[in-house]
N, C-alpha and C positions, 0 to 999 in steps of 0.2 A: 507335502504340497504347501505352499504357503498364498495367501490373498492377495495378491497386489491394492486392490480394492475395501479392504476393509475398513481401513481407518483412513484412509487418505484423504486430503481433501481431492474432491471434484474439475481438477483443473484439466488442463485443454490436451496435455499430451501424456498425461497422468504422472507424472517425473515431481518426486517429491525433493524438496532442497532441507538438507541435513542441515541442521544447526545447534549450538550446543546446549545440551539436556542439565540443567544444575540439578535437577532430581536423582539423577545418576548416583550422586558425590553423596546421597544422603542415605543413614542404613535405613533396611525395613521397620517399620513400625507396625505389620499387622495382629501380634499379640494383644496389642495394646488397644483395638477395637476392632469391631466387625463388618464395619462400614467400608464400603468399597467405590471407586466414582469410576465409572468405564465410560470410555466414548465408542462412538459409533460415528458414522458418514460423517464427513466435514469437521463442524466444531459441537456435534450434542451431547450434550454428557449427562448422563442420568447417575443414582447413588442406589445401592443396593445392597442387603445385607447380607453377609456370609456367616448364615446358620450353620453350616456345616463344619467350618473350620480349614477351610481349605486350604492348601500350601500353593497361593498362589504369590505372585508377585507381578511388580510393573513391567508392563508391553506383552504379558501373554495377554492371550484371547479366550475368553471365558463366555460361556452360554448362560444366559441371565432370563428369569423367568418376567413374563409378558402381559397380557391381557388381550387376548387369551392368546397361548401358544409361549413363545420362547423368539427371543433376539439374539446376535452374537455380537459382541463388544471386547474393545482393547481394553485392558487395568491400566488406569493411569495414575489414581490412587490408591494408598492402602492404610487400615492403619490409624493412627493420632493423626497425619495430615488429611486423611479424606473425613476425618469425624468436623477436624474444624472450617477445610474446606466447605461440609455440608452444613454446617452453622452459620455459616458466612454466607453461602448462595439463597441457602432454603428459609424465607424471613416468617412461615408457619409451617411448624412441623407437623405440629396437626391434621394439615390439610397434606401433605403429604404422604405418597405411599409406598416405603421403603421394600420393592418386593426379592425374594430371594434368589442367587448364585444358585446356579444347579450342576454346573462343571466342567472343567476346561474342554477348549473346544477340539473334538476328535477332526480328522480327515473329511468324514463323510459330514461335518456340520459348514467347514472350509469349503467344498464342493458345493456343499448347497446356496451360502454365502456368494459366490460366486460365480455362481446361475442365477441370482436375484441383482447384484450390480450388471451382467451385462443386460439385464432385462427393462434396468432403466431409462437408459437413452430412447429407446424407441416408444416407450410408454408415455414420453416426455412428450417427445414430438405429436404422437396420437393426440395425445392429453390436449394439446394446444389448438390442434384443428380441431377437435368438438369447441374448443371455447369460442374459435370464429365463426363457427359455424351455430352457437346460438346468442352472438353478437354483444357475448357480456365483456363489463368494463373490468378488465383483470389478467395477469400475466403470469401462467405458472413457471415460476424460477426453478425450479427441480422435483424432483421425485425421490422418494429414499425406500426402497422396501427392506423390509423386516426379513432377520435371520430365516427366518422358515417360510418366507418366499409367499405368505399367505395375507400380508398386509400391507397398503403403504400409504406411506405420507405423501400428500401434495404441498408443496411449499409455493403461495402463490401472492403476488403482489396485486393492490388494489389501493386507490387513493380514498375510496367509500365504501358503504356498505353495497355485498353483492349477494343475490337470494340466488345462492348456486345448491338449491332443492335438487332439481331437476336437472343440474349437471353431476353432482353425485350418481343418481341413479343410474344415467347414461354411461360414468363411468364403470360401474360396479357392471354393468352389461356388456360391458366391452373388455373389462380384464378380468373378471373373474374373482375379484379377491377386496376386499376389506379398503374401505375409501378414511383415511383421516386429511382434512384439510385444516391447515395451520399457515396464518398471515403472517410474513415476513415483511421487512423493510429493505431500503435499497443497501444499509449496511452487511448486513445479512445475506441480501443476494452476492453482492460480492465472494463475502466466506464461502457461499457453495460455489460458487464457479472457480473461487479460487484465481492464481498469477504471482506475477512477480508485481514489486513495486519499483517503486523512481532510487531506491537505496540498494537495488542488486538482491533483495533478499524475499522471501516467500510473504506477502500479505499476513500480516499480524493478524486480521480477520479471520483467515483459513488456516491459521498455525495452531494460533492459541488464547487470541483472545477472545471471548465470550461475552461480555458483558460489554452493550454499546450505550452512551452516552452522546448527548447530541455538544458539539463544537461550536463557539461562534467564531463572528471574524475576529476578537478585540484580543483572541491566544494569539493569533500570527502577527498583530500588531503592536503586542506587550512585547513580544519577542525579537521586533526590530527586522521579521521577513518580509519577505515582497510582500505587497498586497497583492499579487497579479495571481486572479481566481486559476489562471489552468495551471498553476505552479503548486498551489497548496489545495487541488483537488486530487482526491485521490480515485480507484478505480471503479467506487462507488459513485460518482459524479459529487460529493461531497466533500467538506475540507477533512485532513488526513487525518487519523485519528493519534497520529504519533506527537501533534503538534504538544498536548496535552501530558507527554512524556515528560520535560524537561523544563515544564510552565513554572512551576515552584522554586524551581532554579532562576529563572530570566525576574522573576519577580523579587529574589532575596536580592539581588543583584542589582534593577533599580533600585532598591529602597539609598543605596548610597548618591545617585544623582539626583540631583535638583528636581526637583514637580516640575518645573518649567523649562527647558533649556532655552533661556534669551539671546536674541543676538547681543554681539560681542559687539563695545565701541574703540576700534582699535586706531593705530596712525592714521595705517591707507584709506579705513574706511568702516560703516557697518560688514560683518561677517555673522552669515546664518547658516546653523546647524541644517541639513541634509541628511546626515547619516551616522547610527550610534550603535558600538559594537559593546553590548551591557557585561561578555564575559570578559573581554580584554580592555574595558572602562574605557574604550580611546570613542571618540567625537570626530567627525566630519566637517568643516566647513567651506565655506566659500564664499568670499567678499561683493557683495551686493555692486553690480554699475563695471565688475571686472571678469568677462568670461572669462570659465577655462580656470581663474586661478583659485586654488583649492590646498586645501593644509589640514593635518591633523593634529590632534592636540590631547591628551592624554586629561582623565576626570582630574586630576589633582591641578594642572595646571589650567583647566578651565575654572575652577574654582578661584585662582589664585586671579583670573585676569578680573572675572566676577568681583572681587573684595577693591581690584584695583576702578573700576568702573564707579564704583560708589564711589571711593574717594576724589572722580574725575580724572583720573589716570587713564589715559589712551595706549598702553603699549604697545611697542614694535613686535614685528613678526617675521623678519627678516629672515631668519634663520629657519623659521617653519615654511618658507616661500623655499628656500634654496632647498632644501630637504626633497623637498615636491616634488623640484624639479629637476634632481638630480634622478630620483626613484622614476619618472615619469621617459627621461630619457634613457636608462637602463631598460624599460620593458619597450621601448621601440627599437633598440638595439636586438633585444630577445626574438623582436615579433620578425623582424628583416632576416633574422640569420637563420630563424625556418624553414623558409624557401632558398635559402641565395643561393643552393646547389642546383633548383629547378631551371632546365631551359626554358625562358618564356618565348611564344612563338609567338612573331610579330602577327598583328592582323590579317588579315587576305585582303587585297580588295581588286575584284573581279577587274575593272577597267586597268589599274597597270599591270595585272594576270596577261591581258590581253594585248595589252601594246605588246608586254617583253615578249609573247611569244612569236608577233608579226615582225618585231625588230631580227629576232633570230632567226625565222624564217627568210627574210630578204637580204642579209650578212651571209647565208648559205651560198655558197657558188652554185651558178646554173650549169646544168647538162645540155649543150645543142646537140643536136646528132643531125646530119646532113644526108640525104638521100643524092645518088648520083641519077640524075635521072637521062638515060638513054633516047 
C-alpha cells in the first residue's frame, strides 16, 4: 500500500509535479555516517541518528522516534551529505536533539499515516471556527499530525503576540490529542498549501526549499525586471523568491557598464536610455522631442559613442534608425498574418437590420384573392 499523503506537499488536488532529482546521480554515502535528514508534510525536515545501522536508503519511509511516541518520515538524506547538511542547518548542536530511526515503515505504520492526513482537513476547518469564535487575531495555515495519529501541529499566522492559553485547552477538548502550536509566515504558508508558479513548475517553497530569506525591490531592479508589483509577486503576496536565483549573475554583468548610463548627444538629437538587457550587453534608446523612434545599440558601441561625446563628436545613427524600422515592420507583418485567415463579421446595426428587412418585405409580390360574391 503506498501514502499518497506522506511527504507531499499540501496542494489543492494533491497531484505532485515530478522534476528532476540530482541526488539520484549521487552514490550512497550512509557508511560513512549515521546521521539521517527525513521529511515529513510539506517542506519539515528533521535529522536523526541511525543507531542501529540500518540498510536504509533515499525515498524510503522510515518510522523515527518522537517525544513522546513515534513519527513516519521520507530519507532524503543519508550519509556524508546529511552529516554536512546538518552542519550547515543546525547552527547549535548542543541545543539539539538528535533522536533515534527505529525502522522502516511496515503496512500497518502506512495505514496509520494515512488515517492521520485524511483527519486534517476537517480539524483545520474546526480549528478555525473556535479561533472566531473567541475572536483572536490569528489564522491557522494548517494542521500536520504526527505518525501515530496522537499529536499535531498547528501552523498559524499572527502579525503580534496572541495568549492563545485558552485556545489550546479548547483544542485539546475537542480532538483528543497533544496540541503544539508553531508561527509561521506568509512564505511558509505558501509551502503548505502548496501550487504551481508563473514558470509552469511546483513552488520552490513546497518542493524544496526550506530556508526563507526576506527580498527587496532593488534584486528586480538590479536585474533590469519590471517593476510592476503583481509581476514579481509571488503566491505568497510577496516578491518571488527566485528573483535571488541569478542576482550574482545580473551583478557580474553590470560591473562592465557604466555607473551611469547618460544620454547620448547624437546628430538628430539628445537619445535616453529606457531599457538594458545586462546578459546580451545591448541598450535601449530613444531620442528625446521624436515619438516612436527607438534604436538599439550594443555595450561596446555605447561606449564608443561616449568617448566620441567628450571629444564633441555628435554621431549619426542612420543605420540603427533603419535597423528599427525594418525589425518593427516585420513584427506588423507577423502580427496581420495571425488572423488574415479569420472571417471578420462586419458590425450589426439594428436600424439597416431593419429597413433591409421592410425593403424585402415590399419587393415580395402581393397575393389578392377575390371573392365572387353572389
Amino acid at each position: 500500500m503506498s501514502c499518497n499523503g506522506c511527504s507531499m506537499n499540501n496542494s489543492t488536488n494533491n497531484q505532485v509535479v515530478d522534476s528532476y532529482k540530482w541526488l539520484n546521480d549521487l552514490p550512497e554515502t550512509a557508511d560513512q555516517s549515521d546521521i539521517v535528514e527525513v521529511k515529513f508534510k510539506s517542506t519539515r525536515r528533521e535529522y536523526y541518528k541511525n543507531t542501529d545501522k540500518l540498510p536504509i536508503r533515499r525515498g524510503e519511509k522510515i518510522v523515527v522516534s518522537s517525544s513522546p511516541g513515534h513519527d513516519v518520515g521520507e530519507v532524503t538524506l543519508t550519509g556524508y551529505l546529511a552529516e554536512k547538511q546538518y552542519q550547515r542547518k543546525i547552527k547549535t548542536p548542543s541545543r539539539y536533539t538528535l533522536n533515534n530511526v527505529f525502522r522502516k515503515a511496515t503496512e500497518a505504520d502506512l495505514e496509520k499515516l494515512l488515517e492521520a492526513r485524511n483527519s486534517e482537513k476537517p480539524t483545520m476547518i474546526r480549528a478555525r471556527q473556535i479561533v472566531g469564535e473567541l475572536g483572536l487575531d490569528m489564522k491557522i495555515g494548517d494542521v500536520e499530525f504526527r505518525g501515530d495519529n496522537r499529536k499535531a501541529i498547528f501552523y498559524y499566522i499572527a502579525e503580534g503576540r496572541v495568549d492563545f492559553r485558552e485556545l489550546i485547552k479548547l483544542y485539546a477538548q475537542e480532538f483528543g490529542i497533544r496540541i503544539e502550536m508553531k508561527q509561521i509566515g506568509a512564505r511558509q504558508e505558501a509551502g503548505l498549501i502548496g501550487g504551481m508558479g508563473s514558470c509552469g513548475r511546483e513552488l520552490c517553497c513546497s518542493s524544496w526549499k526550506t530556508n526563507f530569506t526576506s527580498i527587496s525591490s532593488d534584486a528586480a531592479l538590479k536585474q533590469g525586471l519590471s517593476p510592476s508589483a503583481q509581476k514579481m509577486a509571488g503566491a505568497c503576496g510577496k516578491l518571488k523568491c527566485c528573483l535571488l536565483y541569478e542576482l550574482d549573475t545580473y551583478i557580474e554583468a553590470r560591473n562592465e557598464f557604466p555607473k551611469e548610463l547618460l544620454k547620448l548627444d547624437l546628430a538628430k538629437g539628445s537619445a535616453k536610455p529606457f531599457k538594458t538587457d545586462y546578459l546580451k550587453k545591448e541598450i535601449w534608446y530613444g531620442l528625446e522631442g521624436s515619438m516612436g523612434t527607438t534604436f538599439k545599440l550594443s555595450l561596446k558601441q555605447v561606449k564608443e559613442i561616449i568617448q566620441k561625446n567628450k571629444r564633441g563628436i555628435q554621431p549619426e545613427i542612420n543605420s540603427y534608425e533603419e535597423d528599427e524600422k525594418e525589425v518593427n515592420e516585420m513584427e506588423v507583418t507577423l502580427d496581420e498574418s495571425i488572423d488574415r485567415f479569420d472571417k471578420k463579421k462586419e458590425p450589426v446595426n439594428k436600424k439597416n437590420r431593419r429597413r433591409n428587412f421592410k425593403a424585402k418585405t415590399n419587393s415580395r409580390p402581393k397575393i389578392v384573392v377575390k371573392k365572387n360574391i353572389q
